[in-house]
C-alpha positions in Angstrom: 98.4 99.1 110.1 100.0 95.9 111.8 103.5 95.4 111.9 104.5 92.8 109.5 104.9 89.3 111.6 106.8 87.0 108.8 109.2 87.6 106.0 106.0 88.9 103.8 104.2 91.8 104.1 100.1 91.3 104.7 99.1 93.9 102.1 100.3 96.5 99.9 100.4 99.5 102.1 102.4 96.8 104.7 105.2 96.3 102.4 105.3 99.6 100.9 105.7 101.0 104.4 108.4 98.6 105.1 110.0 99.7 101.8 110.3 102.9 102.5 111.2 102.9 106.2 114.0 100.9 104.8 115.1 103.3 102.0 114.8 105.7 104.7 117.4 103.9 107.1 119.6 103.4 103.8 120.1 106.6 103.4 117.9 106.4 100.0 116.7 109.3 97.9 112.7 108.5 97.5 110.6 109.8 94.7 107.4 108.9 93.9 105.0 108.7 91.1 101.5 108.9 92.7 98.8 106.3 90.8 95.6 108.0 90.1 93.2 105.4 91.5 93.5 104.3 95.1 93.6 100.9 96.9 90.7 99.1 98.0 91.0 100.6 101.9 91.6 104.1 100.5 95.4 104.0 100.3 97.3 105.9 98.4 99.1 103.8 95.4 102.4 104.7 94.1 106.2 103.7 92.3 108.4 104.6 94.7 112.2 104.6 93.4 115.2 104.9 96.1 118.4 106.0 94.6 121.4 105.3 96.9 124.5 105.9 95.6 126.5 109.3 93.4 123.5 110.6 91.0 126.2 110.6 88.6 127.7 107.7 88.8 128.4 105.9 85.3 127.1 102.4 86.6 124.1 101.3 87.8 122.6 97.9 89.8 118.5 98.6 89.5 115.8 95.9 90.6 112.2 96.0 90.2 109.1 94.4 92.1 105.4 94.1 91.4 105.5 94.0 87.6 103.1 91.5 87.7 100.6 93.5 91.2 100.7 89.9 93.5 104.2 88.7 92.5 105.1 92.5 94.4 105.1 90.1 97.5 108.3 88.6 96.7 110.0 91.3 95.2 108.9 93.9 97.7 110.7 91.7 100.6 113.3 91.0 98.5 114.4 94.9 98.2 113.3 95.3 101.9 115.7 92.8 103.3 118.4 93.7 101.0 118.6 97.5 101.6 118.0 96.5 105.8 121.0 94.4 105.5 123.2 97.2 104.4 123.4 96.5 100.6 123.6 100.3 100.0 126.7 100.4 102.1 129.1 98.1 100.0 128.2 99.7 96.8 131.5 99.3 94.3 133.3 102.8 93.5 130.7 104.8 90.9 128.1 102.6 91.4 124.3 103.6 91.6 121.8 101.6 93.3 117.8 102.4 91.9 115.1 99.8 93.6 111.6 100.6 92.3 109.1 99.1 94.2 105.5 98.0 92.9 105.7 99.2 89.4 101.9 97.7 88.8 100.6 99.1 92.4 96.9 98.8 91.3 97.5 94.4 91.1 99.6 94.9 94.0 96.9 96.4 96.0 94.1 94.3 94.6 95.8 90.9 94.5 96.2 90.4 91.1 98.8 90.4 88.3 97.1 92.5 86.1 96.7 96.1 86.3 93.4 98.4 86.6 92.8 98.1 82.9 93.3 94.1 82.9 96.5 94.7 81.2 99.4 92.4 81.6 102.3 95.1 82.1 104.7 92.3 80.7 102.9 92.8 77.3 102.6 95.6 77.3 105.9 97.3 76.3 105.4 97.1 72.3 104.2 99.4 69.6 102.1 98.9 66.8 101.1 96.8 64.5 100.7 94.1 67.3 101.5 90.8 67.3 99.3 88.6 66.3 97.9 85.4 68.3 96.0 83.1 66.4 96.0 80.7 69.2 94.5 82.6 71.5 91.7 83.2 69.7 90.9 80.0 69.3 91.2 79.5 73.2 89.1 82.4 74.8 85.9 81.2 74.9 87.2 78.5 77.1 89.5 80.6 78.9 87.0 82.9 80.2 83.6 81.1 80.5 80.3 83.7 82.1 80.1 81.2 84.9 82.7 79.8 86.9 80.9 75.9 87.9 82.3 72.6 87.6 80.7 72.3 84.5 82.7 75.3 82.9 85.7 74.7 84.4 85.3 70.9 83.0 84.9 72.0 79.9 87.8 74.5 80.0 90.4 71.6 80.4 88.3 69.6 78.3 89.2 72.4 75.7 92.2 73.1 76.6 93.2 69.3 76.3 91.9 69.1 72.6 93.8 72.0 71.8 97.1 70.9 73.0 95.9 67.5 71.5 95.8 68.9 68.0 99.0 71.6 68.1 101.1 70.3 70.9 101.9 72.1 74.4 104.3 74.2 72.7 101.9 75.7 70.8 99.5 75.8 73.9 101.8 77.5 76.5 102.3 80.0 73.6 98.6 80.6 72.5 98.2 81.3 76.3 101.1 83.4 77.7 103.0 84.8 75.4 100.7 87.7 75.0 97.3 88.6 72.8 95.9 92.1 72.1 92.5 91.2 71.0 90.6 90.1 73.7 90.7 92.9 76.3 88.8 90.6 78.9 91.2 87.8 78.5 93.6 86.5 80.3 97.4 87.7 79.1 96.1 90.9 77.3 98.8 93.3 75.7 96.7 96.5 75.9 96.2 99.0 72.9 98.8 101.9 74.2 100.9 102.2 76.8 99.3 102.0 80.4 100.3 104.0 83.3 102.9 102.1 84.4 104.4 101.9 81.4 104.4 105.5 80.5 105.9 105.7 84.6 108.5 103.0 83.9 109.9 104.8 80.4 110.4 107.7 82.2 112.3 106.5 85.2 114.6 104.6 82.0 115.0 107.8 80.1 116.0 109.2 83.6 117.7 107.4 85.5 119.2 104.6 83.3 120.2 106.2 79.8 122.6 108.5 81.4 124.7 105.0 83.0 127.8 103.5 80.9 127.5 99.8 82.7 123.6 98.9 83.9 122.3 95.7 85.6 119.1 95.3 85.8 117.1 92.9 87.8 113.6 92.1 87.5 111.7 90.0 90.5 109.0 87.3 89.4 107.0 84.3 90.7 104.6 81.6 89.4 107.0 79.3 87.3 109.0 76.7 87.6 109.8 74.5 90.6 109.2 75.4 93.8 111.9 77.5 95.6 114.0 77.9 92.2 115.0 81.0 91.1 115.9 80.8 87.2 117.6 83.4 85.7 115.8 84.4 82.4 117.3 86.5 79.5 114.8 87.4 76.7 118.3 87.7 73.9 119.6 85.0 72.6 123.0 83.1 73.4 125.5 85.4 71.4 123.7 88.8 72.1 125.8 91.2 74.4 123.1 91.1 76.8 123.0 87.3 77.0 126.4 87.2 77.1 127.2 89.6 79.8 124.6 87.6 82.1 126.6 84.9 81.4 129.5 86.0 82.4 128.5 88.1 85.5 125.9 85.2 86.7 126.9 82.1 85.7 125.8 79.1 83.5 121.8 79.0 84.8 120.7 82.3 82.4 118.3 80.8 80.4 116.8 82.4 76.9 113.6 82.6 76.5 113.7 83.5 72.8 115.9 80.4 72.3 113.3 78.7 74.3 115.8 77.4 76.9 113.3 78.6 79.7 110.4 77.9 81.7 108.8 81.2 80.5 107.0 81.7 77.1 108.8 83.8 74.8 106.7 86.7 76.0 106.2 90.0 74.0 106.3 93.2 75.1 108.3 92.6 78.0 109.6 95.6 80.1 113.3 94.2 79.8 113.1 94.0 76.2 112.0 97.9 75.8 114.3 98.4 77.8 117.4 97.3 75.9 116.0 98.6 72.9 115.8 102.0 74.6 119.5 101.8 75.7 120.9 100.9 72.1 118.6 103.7 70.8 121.0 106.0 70.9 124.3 104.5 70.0 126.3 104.9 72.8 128.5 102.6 74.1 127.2 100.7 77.3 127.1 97.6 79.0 123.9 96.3 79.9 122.9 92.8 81.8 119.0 92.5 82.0 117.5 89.4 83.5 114.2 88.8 85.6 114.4 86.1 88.2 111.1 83.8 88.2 110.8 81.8 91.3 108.7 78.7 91.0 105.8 78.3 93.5 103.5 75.6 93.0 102.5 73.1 90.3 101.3 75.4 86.7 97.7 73.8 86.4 97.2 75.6 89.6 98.6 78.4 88.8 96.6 78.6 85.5 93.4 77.4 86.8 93.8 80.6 89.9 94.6 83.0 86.8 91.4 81.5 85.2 89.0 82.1 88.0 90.8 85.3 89.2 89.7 86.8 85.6 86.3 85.6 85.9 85.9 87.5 89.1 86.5 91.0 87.9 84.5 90.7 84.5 81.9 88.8 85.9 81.8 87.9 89.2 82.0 90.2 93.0 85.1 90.7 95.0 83.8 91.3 98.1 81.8 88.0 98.3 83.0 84.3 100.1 83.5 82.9 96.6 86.0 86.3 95.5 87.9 86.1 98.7 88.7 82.9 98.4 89.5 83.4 94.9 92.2 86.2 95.9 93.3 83.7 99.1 94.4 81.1 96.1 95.8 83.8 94.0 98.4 84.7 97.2 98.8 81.3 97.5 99.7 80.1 93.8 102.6 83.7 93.8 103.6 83.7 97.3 104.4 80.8 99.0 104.5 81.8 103.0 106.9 79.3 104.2 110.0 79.4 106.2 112.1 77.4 103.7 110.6 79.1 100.7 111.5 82.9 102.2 115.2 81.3 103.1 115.9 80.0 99.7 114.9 83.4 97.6 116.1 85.7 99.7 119.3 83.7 99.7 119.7 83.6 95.7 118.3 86.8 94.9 121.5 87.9 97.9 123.6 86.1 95.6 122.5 87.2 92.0 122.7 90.7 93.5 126.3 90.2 94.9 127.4 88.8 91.1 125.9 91.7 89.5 127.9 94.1 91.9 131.4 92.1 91.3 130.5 92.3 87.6 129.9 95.9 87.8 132.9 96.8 90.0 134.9 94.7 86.9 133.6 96.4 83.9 
């Protein structure tokens, strides 16, 4: 494997390697839950979680990376630098630290955001009866066309346009991404049942979080927004405890997303949200701040159109031929920008949102 020459790793076994050479150094307690598929050179795939910190300590800072397979990119350098520049080491008084790293390995692996069953993990954290999306319905023959031309692409926007034309880009964005469980092909599918990162992810919760009195929780995302900005994204609304808390430990920027203050969709089925409902399932008091940080990349047609064709590949077209690979060179390219000022600015906010959430913790 080479040695990684820029801020981000070249593939998944790269930053996972990295990941856990710096857990290592940190001093980290590493377990891992071993995916049963592998990557596409024959690597092994995994969640790997480093604890560092008293196993019973009553407060917790976690982060995850790779929700969304590409976006692991980000997330996965994020941790990595954090933990090499000692963050383990200045760790308030009964503080835990939990980074869990690629919790969708298979996308991570493969270059996409999806998993190995074309689920999008961020959807997929509900139970029945599912939500309904009307809109979506209306938009998947468009969405996912059986050729990927000009022509079909054309009439895609063409499509899309009308659609947006006749219910406004409000009910567009959510028709799109705020999650459907009908269309298992489509783009922003929910699933039937809980994949196997989600089954993974509950049990890490039930674990490692349900036994903490004060939690923050930190969840690493790109696609959205402007380019280099890093908004802070709560799924409760202003006067929830959650929303409040992220307030007050983070600052004015946390955005709602069910009050529609954000740049994201108000998604269903989130990760975050199961996992607030899981820690208010059993009535004890806590404290819990749960955001995700999305950092914007480039323009959204672009990053919808590289969805798009991205989808198209894998339920119709070939990976492995000039047209798939550079298909999954525009996917890294619309999650990941690779530029020195772009690596500075996240790694610098995520440094700060992290110290926040400590000096909150070490306060409550």
């Amino acid at each position: 494997m080479t040695a990684t020459t820029g801020p981000f790793a070249r593939s998944y076994a790269e930053a996972r390697a990295r990941f856990l050479a710096a857990a290592g150094l940190a001093g980290a307690r590493v377990t891992s839950e071993m995916h049963p598929l592998r990557g596409p050179d024959g690597e092994e795939l995994a969640i790997d979680a480093a604890l560092i910190g008293p196993a019973g300590a009553s407060k917790l800072l976690a982060m995850t990376s790779g929700t969304h397979g590409i976006e692991g990119y980000t997330g996965s350098a994020i941790q990595s630098k954090l933990l090499e520049e000692g963050l383990g080491e200045r760790l308030p008084q009964d503080t835990a630290l939990l980074f869990i790293h690629a919790v969708n390995p298979w996308g991570f692996a493969h270059g996409r955001r999806v998993n190995e069953d074309n689920i999008d993990l961020n959807r997929n954290f509900t139970t029945p009866p599912f939500p309904e999306n009307t809109g979506y319905a209306l938009l998947h023959d468009a969405l996912v066309p059986r050729e990927w031309t000009e022509e079909t692409r054309a009439k895609s926007r063409a499509a899309q346009g009308a659609f947006i034309k006749e219910h406004g880009i409000g009910a567009f964005v959510a028709a799109l991404s705020a999650g459907q469980y009908t269309h298992p092909t489509g783009l922003f599918y929910g699933g039937q049942g809980p994949s196997w990162s989600n089954r993974i992810m509950r049990e890490i919760f039930e674990r490692e979080f349900l036994p903490r009195r004060t939690l923050a929780f930190i969840d690493i995302h790109t696609g959205l927004g402007e380019r280099g900005a890093g908004e802070l994204l709560c799924t409760e609304r202003p006067g929830h405890p959650v929303f409040e808390l992220a307030r007050q430990w983070l600052g004015s920027d946390v955005r709602s997303t069910s009050a529609g203050t954000s740049v994201s969709a108000d998604v269903r089925g989130s990760m975050k949200s199961a996992l607030i409902d899981l820690l208010a399932s059993d009535g004890r008091p806590r404290q819990t701040m749960a955001i995700s940080i999305e950092y914007g990349t480039v323009p959204q047609d672009r990053v919808g159109a590289a969805l798009q064709a991205d989808n198209w590949l894998y339920q119709h077209g070939d990976p492995a031929s000039p047209q798939g690979r550079e298909i999954a060179r525009e996917m890294r390219a619309v999650f990941l920008v690779e530029e020195a000022d772009w690596a500075e600015t996240i790694h610098e906010q995520a440094a700060r949102h992290v110290g926040n959430a400590l000096k909150g913790l070490a306060g409550a």
